[in-house]
VOLUM-898141 format. One record per residue (C-alpha): residue number from 1; residue in one letter; x, y, z. Coordinates in steps of 0.05 Angstrom, whole numbers, always signed. Layout:
<rs>
+------+-------+--------+--------+--------+
| voti | torgu |     c1 |     c2 |     c3 |
+------+-------+--------+--------+--------+
|  NUM |     A |      X |      Y |      Z |
...
+------+-------+--------+--------+--------+
</rs>
This chain:
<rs>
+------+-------+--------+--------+--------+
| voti | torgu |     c1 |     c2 |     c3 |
+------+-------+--------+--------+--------+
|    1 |     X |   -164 |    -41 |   +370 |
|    2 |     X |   -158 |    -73 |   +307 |
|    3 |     X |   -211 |    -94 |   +259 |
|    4 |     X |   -236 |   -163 |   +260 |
|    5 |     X |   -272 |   -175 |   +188 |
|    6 |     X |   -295 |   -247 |   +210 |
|    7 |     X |   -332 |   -221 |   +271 |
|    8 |     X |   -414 |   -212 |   +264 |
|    9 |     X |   -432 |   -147 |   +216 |
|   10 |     X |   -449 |    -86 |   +259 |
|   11 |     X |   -510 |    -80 |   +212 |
|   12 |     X |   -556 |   -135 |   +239 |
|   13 |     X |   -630 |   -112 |   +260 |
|   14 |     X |   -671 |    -74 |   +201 |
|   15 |     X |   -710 |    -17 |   +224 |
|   16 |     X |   -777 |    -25 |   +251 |
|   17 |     X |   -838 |    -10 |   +207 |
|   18 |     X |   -864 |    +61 |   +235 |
|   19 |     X |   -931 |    +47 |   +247 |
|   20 |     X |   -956 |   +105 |   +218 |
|   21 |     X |   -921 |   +156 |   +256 |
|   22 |     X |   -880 |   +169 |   +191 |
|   23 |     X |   -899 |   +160 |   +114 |
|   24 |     X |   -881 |   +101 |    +79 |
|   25 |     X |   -838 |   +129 |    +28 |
|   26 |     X |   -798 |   +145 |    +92 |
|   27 |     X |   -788 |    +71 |   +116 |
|   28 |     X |   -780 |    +44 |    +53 |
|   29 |     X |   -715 |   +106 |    +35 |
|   30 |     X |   -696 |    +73 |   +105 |
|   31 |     X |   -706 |     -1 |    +97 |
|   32 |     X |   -677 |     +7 |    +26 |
|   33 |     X |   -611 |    +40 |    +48 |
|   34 |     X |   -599 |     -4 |    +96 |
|   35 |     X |   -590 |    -66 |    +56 |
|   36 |     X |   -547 |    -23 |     +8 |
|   37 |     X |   -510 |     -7 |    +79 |
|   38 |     X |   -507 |    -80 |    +89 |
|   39 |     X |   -483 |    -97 |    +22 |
|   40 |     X |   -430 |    -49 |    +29 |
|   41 |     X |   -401 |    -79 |    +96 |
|   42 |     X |   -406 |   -149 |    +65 |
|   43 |     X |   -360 |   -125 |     +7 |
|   44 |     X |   -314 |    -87 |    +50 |
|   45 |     X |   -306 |   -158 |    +84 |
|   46 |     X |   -293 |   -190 |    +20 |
|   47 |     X |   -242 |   -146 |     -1 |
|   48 |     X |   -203 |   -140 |    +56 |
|   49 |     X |   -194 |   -208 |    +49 |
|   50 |     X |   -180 |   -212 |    -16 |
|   51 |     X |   -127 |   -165 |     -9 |
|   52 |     X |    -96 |   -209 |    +49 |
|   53 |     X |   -103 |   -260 |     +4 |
|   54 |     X |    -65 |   -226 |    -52 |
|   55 |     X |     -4 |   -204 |     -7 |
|   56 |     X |     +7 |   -281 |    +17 |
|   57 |     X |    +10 |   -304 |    -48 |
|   58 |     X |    +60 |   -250 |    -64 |
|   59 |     X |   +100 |   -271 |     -5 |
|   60 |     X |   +104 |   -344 |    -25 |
|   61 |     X |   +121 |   -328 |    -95 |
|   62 |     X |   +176 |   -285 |    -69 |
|   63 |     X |   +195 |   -347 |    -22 |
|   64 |     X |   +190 |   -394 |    -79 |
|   65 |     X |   +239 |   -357 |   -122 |
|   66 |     X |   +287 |   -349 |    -59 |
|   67 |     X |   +286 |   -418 |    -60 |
|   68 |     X |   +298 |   -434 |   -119 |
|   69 |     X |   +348 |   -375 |   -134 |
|   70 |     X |   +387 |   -406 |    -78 |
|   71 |     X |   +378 |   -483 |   -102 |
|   72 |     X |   +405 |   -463 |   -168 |
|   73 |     X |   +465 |   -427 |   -141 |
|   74 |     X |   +486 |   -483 |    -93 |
|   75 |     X |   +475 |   -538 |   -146 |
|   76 |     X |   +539 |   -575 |   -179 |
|   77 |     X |   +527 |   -557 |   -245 |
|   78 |     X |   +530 |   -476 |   -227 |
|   79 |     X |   +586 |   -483 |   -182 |
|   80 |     X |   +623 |   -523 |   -234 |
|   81 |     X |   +611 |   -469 |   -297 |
|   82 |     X |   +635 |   -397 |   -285 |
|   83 |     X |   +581 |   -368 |   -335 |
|   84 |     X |   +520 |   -400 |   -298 |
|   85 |     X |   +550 |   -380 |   -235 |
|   86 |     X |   +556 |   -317 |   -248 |
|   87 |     X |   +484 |   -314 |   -283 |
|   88 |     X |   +450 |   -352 |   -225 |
|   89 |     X |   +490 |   -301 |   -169 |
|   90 |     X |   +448 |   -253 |   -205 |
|   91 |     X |   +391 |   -287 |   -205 |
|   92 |     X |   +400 |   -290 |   -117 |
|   93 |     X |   +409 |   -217 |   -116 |
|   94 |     X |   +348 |   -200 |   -164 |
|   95 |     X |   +305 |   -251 |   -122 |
|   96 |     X |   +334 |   -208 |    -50 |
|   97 |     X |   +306 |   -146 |    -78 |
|   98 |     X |   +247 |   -180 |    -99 |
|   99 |     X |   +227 |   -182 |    -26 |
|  100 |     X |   +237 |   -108 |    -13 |
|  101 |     X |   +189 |    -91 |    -71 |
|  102 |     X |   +139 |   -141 |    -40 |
|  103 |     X |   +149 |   -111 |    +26 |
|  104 |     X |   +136 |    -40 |     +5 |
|  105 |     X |    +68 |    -65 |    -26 |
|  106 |     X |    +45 |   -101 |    +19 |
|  107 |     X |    +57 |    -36 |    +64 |
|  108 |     X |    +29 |     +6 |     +8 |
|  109 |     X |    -32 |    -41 |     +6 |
|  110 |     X |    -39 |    -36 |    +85 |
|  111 |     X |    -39 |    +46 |    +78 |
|  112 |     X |    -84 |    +59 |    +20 |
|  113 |     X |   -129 |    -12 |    +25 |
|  114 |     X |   -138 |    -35 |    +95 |
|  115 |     X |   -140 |    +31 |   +133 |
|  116 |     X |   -195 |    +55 |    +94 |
|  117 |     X |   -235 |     -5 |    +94 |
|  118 |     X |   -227 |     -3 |   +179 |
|  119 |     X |   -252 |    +75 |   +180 |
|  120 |     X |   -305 |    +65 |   +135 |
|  121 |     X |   -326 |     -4 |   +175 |
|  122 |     X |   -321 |    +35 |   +226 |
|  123 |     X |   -378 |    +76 |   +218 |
|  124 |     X |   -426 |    +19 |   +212 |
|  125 |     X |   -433 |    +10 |   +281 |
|  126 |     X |   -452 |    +80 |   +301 |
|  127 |     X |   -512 |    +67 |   +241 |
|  128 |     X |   -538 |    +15 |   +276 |
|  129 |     X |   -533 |    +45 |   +346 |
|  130 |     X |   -573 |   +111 |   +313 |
|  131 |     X |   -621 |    +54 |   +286 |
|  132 |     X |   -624 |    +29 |   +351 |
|  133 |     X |   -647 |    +89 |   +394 |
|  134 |     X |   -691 |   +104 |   +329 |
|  135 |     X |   -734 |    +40 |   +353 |
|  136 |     X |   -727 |    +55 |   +417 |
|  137 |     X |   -763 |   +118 |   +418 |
|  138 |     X |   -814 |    +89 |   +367 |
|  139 |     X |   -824 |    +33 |   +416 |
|  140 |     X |   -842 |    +86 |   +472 |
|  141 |     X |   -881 |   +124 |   +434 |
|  142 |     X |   -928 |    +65 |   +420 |
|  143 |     X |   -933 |    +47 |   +490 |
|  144 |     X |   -948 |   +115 |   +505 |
|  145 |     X |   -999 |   +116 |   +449 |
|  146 |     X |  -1028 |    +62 |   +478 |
|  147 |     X |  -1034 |    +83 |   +554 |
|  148 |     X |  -1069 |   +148 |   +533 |
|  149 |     X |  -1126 |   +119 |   +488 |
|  150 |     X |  -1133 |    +66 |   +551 |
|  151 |     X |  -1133 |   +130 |   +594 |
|  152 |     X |  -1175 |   +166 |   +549 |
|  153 |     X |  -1234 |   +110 |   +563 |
|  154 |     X |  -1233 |   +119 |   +629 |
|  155 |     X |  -1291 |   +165 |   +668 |
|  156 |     X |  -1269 |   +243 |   +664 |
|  157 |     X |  -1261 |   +267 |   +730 |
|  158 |     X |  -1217 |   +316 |   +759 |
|  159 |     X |  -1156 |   +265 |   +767 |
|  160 |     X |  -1168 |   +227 |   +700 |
|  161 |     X |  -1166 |   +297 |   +666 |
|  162 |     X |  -1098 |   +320 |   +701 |
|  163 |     X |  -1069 |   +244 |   +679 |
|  164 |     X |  -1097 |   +249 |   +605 |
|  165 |     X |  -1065 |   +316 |   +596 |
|  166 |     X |  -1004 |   +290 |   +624 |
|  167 |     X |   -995 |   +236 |   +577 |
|  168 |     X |  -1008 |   +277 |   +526 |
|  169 |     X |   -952 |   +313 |   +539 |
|  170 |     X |   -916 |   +251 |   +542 |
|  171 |     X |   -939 |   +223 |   +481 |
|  172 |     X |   -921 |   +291 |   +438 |
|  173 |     X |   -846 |   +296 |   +465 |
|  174 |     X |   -842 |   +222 |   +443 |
|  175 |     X |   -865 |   +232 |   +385 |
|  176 |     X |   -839 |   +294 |   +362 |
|  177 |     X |   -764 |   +255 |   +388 |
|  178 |     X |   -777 |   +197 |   +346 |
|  179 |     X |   -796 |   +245 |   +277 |
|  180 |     X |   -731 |   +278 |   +289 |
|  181 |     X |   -691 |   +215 |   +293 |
|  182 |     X |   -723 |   +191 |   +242 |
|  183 |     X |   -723 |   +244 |   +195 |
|  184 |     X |   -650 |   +250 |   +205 |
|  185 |     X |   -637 |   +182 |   +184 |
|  186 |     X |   -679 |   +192 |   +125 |
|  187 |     X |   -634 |   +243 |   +102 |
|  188 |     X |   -571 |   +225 |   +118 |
|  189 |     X |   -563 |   +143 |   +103 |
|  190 |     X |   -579 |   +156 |    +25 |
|  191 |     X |   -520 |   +211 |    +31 |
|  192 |     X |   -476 |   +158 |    +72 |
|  193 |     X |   -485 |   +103 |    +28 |
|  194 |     X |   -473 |   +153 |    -39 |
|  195 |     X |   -402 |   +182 |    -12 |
|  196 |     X |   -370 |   +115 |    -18 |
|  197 |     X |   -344 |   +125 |    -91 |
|  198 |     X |   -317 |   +190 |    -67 |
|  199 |     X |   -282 |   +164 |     -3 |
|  200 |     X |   -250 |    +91 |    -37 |
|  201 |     X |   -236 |   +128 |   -114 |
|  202 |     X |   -169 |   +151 |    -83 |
|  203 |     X |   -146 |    +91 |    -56 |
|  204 |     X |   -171 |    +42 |   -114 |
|  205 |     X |   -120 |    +95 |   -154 |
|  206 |     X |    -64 |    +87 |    -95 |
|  207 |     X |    -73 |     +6 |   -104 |
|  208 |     X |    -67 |    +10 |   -183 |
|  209 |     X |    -10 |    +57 |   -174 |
|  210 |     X |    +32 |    +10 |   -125 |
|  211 |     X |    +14 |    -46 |   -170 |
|  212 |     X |    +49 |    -16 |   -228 |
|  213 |     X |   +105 |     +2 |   -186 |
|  214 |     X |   +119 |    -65 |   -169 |
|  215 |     X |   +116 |   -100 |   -230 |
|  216 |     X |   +149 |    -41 |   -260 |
|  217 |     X |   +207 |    -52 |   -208 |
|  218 |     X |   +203 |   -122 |   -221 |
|  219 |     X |   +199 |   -121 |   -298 |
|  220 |     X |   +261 |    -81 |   -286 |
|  221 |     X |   +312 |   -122 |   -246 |
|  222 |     X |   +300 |   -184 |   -298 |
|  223 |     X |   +315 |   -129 |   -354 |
|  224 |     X |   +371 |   -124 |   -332 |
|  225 |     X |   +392 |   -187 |   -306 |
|  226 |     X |   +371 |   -212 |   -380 |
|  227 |     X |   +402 |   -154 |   -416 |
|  228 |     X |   +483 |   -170 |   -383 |
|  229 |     X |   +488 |   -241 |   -391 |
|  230 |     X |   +540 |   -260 |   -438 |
|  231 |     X |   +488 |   -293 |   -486 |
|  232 |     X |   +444 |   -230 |   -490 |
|  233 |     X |   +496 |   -202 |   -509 |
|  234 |     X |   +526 |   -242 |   -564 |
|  235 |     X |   +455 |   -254 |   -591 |
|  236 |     X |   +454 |   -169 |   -600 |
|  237 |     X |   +525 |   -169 |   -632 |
|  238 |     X |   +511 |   -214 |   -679 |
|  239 |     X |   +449 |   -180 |   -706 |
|  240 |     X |   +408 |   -238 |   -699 |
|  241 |     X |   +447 |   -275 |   -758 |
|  242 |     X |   +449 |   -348 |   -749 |
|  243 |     X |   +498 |   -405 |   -752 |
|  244 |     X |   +485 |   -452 |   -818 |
|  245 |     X |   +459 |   -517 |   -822 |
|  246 |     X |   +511 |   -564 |   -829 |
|  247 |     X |   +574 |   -524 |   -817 |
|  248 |     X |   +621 |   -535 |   -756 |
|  249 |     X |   +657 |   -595 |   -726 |
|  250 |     X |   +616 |   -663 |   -748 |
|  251 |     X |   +565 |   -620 |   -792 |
|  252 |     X |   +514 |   -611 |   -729 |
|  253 |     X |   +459 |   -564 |   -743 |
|  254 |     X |   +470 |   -499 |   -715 |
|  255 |     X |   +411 |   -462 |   -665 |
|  256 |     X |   +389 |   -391 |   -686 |
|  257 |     X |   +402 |   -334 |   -643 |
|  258 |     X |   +335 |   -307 |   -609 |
|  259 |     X |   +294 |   -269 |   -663 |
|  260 |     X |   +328 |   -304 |   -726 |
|  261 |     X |   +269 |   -342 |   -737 |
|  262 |     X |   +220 |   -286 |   -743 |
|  263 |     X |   +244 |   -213 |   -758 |
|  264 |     X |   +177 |   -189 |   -727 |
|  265 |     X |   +194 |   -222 |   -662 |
|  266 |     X |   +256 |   -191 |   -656 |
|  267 |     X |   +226 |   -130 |   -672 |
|  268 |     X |   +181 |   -138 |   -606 |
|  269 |     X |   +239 |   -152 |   -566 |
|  270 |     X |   +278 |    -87 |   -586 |
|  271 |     X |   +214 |    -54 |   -576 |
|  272 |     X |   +198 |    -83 |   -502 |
|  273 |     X |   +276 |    -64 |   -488 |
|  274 |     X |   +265 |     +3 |   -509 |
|  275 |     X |   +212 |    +17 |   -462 |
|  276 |     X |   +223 |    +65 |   -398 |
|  277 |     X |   +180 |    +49 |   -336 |
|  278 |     X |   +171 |   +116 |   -292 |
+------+-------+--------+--------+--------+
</rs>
C-alpha cells in the first residue's frame, strides 16, 4: 500500500477531557503531545512533498540540458566547425550522464527520505486508534458512573443491593481499564514524539551525503569537459600572458586569456582545479 500524503491526517480527534478520573497534569501531557504529534505529521507531509518537488525540478533541468546539448550539436554552426563539434559532442555525453547521477538521487532520496517519512507516518494511525479506545473506555466508565449513583437512589432491598454491588464491579473494571490506557499514553506519547531526532538524524545525513555526491559528480564531468578543450588548454600554456593592443593583422585589439586581467582570479581558478571531490 503506498502512502498517500494528500489524504486526511490520521491524527484528527483530540482526546477527551477526563472528567476527573485522571489529574489534569495528565490531560494536559496528553492534549499537549498530541498537537506536537500533529505538527509532526503536518511536516512529514510538507517534506515529502518538497522532496518530490526537488527531484522534478532535477529531472527537468536534466531534460533541459538534453535539449539543449542536443540543439547545439545538430545546429549548422557546430556541424560546420570541427572544434565546436567536437566541444559540443562532449557537452551530449556530459548531459547523458547527467541523467544517471539524477537517477541515482532521486533513488537515494526515495531510500533514505521517503521510506522513512511512510514508517514514521505510519505510526500515526495506531496513536489515534490507542486514543480512540482510550475514549471509549472513558465514555463507558461515565455511563457506568452514572447508572450506579441512579441505582444508588433507588430503595435498598434485597435485589437493588445484588444490582448496586454489581455495578460496582462494573464501574471499577472500567475504571481501573481506562487508568491503564490512559496512563500508558501518558508515558509513552512524550517518548514518541522525543525519538524523532533520533530516528530522521540518519537520513537528514544520507540526504546531505547524496547531495554532495551529485554535485560532486556533476562539478566533475564539466571539470573535465572544461579542462580538454583546446582553449583551456592554450589559455594554461600560455601562462595567462596576453596578446597586445594593437598588434596583429589591421592593429585589432587583442582579448586576454582567462585570468590575465586579475592575477587573483586566476589564482582561484588554479585553486578550484586543484581540488579533489571524494
Amino acid at each position: 500500500m503506498t502512502w498517500n500524503p494528500l489524504k486526511k491526517p490520521a491524527l484528527c480527534q483530540k482526546p477527551a477531557l477526563s472528567q476527573g478520573l485522571a489529574s489534569y497534569e495528565d490531560d494536559r501531557i496528553l492534549e499537549l503531545n498530541f498537537v506536537k504529534l500533529q505538527e509532526l505529521d503536518e511536516n512529514c507531509r510538507k517534506l515529502y512533498k518538497e522532496v518530490r518537488r526537488s527531484e522534478d525540478l532535477l529531472s527537468g533541468l536534466h531534460r533541459a540540458e538534453e535539449k539543449l546539448a542536443s540543439d547545439l550539436c545538430n545546429s549548422q554552426l557546430c556541424q560546420d566547425d570541427a572544434e565546436l563539434k567536437s566541444l559540443t559532442d562532449k557537452y551530449v555525453s556530459v548531459a547523458y550522464q547527467m541523467g544517471h547521477t539524477t537517477e541515482d538521487l532521486t533513488d537515494l532520496n526515495q531510500r533514505t527520505v521517503v521510506d522513512p517519512l511512510k514508517k514514521l507516518t505510519g505510526e500515526f494511525p495506531h496513536v489515534q486508534a490507542a486514543l480512540k479506545r482510550r475514549d471509549q473506555t472513558l465514555a463507558e466508565v461515565l455511563r457506568t458512573k452514572d447508572k450506579l449513583e441512579k441505582q444508588q437512589k433507588l430503595e435498598r432491598t434485597g435485589q437493588n443491593i445484588v444490582k448496586t454491588e454489581q455495578m460496582k464491579r462494573c464501574y471499577q473494571a472500567a475504571k481501573e481499564d481506562f487508568e491503564k490506557q490512559n496512563r500508558l499514553l501518558v508515558l509513552e506519547l512524550p517518548q514518541f514524539y522525543k525519538k524523532r531526532i533520533e530516528y530522521f538524524n540518519p537520513s537528514l545525513q544520507a540526504l546531505i551525503r547524496s547531495q554532495v555526491d551529485y554535485y560532486g559528480e556533476n562539478t566533475r564531468l564539466y571539470t573535465n569537459l572544461i579542462t580538454g578543450t583546446p582553449n583551456s588548454r592554450m589559455a594554461d600554456g600560455n601562462g595567462g600572458e596576453g596578446v597586445e593592443g594593437g598588434g596583429g593583422a589591421g592593429g585589432s585589439q587583442g582579448v586576454d586569456p582567462p585570468g590575465s586581467a586579475d592575477p587573483g582570479v586566476a589564482d582561484k581558478l588554479a585553486k578550484i582545479k586543484a581540488l579533489s571531490i571524494v
